[in-house]
BAZA-954208 format. One line per 8 residues: their letters; for each residue x, y, z of C-alpha. Coordinates in nm, 3 decimals. Layout:
BEGIN
A) X:Y:Z ~ ...
//
This chain:
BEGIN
XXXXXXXX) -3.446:-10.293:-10.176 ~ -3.440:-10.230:-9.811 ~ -3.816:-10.282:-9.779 ~ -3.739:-10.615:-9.984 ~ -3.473:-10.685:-9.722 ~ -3.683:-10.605:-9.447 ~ -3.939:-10.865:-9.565 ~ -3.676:-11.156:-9.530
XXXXXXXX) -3.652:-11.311:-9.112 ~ -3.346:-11.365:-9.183 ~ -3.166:-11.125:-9.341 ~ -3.071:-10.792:-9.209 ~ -2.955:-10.463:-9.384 ~ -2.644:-10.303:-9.194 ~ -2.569:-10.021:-9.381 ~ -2.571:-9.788:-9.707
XXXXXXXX) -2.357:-9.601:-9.908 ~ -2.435:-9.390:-10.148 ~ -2.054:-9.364:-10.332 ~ -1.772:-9.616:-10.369 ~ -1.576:-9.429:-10.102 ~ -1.861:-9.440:-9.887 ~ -1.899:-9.832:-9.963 ~ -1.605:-9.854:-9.822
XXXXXXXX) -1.666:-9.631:-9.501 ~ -1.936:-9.866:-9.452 ~ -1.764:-10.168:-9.508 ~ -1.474:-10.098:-9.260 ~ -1.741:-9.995:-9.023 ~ -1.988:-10.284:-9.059 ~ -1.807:-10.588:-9.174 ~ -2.113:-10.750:-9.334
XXXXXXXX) -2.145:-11.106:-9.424 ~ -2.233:-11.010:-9.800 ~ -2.224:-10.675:-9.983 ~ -2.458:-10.545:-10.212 ~ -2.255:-10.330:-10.466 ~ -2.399:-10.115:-10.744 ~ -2.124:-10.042:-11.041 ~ -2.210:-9.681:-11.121
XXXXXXXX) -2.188:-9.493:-10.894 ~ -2.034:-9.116:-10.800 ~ -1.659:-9.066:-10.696 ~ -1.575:-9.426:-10.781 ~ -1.693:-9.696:-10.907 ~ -1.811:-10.025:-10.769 ~ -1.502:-10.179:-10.908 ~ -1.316:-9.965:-10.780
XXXXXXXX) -1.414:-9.988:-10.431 ~ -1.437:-10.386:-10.460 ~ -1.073:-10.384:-10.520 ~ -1.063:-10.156:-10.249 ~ -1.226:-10.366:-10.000 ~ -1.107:-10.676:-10.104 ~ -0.694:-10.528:-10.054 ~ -0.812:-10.468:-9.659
XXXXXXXX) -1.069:-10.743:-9.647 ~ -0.983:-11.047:-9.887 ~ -1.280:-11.254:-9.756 ~ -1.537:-11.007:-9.847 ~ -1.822:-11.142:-10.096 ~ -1.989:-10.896:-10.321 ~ -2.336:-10.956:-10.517 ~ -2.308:-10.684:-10.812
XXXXXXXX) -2.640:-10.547:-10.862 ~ -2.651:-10.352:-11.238 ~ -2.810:-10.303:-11.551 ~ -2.531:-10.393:-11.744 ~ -2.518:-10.699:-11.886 ~ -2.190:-10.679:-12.101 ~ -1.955:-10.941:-12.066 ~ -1.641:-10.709:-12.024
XXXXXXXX) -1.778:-10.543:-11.715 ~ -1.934:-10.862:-11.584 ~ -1.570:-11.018:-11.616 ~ -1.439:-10.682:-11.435 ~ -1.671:-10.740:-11.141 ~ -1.586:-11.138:-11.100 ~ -1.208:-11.043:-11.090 ~ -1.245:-10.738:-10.819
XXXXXXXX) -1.437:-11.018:-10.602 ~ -1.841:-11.020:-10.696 ~ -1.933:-11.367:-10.638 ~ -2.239:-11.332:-10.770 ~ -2.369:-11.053:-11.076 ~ -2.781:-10.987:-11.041 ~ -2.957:-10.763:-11.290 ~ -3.159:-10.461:-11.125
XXXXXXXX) -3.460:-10.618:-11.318 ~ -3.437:-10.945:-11.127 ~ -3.367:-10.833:-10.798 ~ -3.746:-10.865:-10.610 ~ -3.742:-11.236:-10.757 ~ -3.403:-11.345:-10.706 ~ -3.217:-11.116:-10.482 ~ -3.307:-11.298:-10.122
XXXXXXXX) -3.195:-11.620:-10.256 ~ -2.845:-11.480:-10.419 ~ -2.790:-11.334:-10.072 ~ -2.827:-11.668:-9.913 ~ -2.625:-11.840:-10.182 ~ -2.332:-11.613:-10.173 ~ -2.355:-11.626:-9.760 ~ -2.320:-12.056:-9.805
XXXXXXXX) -2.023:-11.973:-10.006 ~ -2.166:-12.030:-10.366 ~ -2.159:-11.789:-10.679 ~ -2.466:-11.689:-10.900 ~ -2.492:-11.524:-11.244 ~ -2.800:-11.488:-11.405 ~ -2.851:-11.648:-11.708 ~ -2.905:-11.349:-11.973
XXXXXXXX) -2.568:-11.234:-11.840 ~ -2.394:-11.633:-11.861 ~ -2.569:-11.648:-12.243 ~ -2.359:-11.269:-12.264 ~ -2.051:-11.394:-12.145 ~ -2.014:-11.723:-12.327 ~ -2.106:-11.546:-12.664 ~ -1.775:-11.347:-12.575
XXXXXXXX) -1.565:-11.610:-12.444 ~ -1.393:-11.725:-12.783 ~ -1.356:-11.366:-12.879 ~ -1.011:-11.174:-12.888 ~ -0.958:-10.948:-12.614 ~ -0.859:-10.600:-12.718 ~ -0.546:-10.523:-12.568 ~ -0.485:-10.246:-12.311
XXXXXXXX) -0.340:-10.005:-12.589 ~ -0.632:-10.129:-12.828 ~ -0.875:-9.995:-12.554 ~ -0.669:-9.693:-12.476 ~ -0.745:-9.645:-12.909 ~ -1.114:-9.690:-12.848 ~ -1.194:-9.464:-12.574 ~ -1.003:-9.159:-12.803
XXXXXXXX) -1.230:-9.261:-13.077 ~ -1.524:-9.245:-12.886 ~ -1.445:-8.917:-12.784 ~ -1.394:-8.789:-13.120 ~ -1.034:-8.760:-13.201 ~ -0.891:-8.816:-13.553 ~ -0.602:-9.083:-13.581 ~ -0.351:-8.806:-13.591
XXXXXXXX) -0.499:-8.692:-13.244 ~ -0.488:-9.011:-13.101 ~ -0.127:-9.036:-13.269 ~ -0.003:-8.707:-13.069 ~ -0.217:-8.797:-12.698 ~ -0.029:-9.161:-12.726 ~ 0.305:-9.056:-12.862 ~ 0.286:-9.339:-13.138
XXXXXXXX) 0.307:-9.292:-13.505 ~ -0.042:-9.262:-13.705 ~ 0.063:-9.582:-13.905 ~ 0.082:-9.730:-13.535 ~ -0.296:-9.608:-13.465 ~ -0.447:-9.689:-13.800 ~ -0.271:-10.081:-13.745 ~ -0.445:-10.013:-13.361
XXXXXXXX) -0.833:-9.925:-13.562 ~ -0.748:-10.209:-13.806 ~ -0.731:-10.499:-13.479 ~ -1.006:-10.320:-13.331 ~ -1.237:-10.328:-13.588 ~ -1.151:-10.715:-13.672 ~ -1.175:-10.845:-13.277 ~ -1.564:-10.672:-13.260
XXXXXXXX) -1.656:-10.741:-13.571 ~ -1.739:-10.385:-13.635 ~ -1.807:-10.241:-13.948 ~ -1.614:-9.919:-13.882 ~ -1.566:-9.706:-13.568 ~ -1.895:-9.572:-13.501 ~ -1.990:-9.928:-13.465 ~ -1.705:-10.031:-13.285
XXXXXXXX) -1.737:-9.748:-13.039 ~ -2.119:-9.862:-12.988 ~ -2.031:-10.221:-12.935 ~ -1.759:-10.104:-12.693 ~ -1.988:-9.960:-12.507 ~ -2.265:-10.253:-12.540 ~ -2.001:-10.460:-12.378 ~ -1.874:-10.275:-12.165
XXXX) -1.463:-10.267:-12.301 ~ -1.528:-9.900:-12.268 ~ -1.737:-9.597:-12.093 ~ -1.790:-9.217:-12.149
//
């Protein structure tokens, strides 16, 4: 990326980081114009450090550079502040020109990831406690575990699996823990 960079007269690369908490280091240090920001990444997230960023500098602009196309970690990014979401695959083609875009004020979002998003966009959100369900079943507790580590009744949970599996579509958890993670509502 930094050779890519290099290659462009009129771009220039200020800093990296090679955490969120570094990101931020950087950014306080640097002020760039635009900020490249990875989403996984060690110590916290690029999420994480967006919010970050954006509570010390709100007029920072973020390009979210990822292989993750689902649409609830695309709509994650948008709302910490990316104003543009590029997939890693993409990035010799179409990185330069996001820069510039993002720099003139614009937003980008590549189309596989737009196609992602408006498949979703009709679709019932899970809500926070729905969420809270899924991650304990995708680390492999029972309903009555999940029942005790939320202090709800097991009724409670099994009504929680029942919305769950209805808003993915999912045929039972396995699936609904896989699509979770295909869409990002959830991570391990």
């Amino acid at each position: 990326m930094a050779a890519l960079l290099a290659s462009q007269g009129d771009l220039k690369l200020v800093a990296e980081a090679s955490n969120g908490r570094e990101a931020i280091d950087q950014f306080r240090a640097h002020r760039p114009d635009v900020t490249l920001m990875d989403l996984q990444m060690p110590e916290m997230n690029g999420v994480e450090a967006m919010i970050a960023i954006r509570a010390e500098f709100p007029s920072a602009r973020f390009i979210v550079l990822t292989t993750y196309v689902g649409d609830a970690q695309v709509l994650r990014a948008l709302e910490a502040g990316a104003r543009a979401y590029l997939l890693k695959s993409v990035l010799r083609k179409d990185l330069p020109e996001t820069i510039r875009l993002v720099h003139a004020g614009r937003k980008r979002i590549v189309s596989e990831v737009a196609t992602e998003l408006a498949e979703h966009a009709a679709d019932d959100a899970l809500s926070i406690r729905e969420v809270e369900v899924l991650k304990l079943i995708a680390s492999g507790n029972a309903n009555k575990m999940i029942a005790a580590q939320l202090s709800i009744t097991e009724e409670t949970v099994k009504g929680h699996v029942k919305n769950i599996l209805a808003k993915l579509a999912a045929n039972d958890r396995t699936h609904a823990v896989t699509i979770g993670l295909k869409r990002g509502i959830i991570d391990l």
